[in-house]
C-alpha positions, 0 to 999 in steps of 0.5 A: 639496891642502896640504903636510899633506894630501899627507903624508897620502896613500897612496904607491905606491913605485916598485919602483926606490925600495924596492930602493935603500932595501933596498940601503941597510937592509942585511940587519942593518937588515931583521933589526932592523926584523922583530924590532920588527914581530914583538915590537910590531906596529909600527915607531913604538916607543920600545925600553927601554934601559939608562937611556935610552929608544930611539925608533926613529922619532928613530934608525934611521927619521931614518937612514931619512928621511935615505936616502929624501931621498938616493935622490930627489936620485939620481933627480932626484925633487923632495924631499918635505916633512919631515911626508912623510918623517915620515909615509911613512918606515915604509910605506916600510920595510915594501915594503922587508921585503914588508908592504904597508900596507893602512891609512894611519890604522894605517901598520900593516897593519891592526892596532895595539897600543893601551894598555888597563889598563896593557898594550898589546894588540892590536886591529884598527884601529878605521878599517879594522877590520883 
């Protein structure tokens, strides 16, 4: 398997993991990441802001990232590749909250907010059909 196809796969989190970055997310990081599930279904959006444009992936999950590589020096756990930290920082964000992620094409726990006529609406993942 190569560093591409490892990113790829599904993880099951160690129960010790999920509670050091709940630990580190903290109630306000938690409250903030519910409200962009609740509003957007998802965690990779970009957040209007005043002028300037906020990508949660670049912001609150490079935090994220960076927390999950601490935890595995902690633990003596080898670090993962950046692609792996790319792709697994937002199911790991959601054991954190209690959604499990059914859906690794998605990350989305079955259902994905997809751009049609000019508004995102939200439809089952065409690969687990939610």
């Amino acid at each position: 398997m190569d560093e591409y196809e490892k990113a790829q796969t599904q993880v099951v989190w160690d129960d010790s993991f999920i509670k050091q970055l709940s630990d580190f997310i903290g109630p306000l990081g938690m409250a903030f990441f519910h409200e962009v599930i609740d509003k957007h279904g998802h965690l990779n959006v970009v957040l209007p802001g005043k002028g300037i444009p906020h990508p949660v992936h670049m912001r609150e999950g490079m935090q994220v990232r960076n927390a999950m590589r601490d935890i595995h020096t902690a633990i003596g756990h080898p670090h993962e590749s950046a692609h792996w930290y790319d792709n697994q920082w937002q199911s790991a964000v959601k054991m954190c909250m209690g959604i499990p992620t059914i859906c690794f094409k998605c990350n989305d726990s079955g259902d994905s907010f997809v751009l049609r006529g000019g508004r995102y609406d939200k439809i089952p993942c065409p690969e687990c059909k939610g």
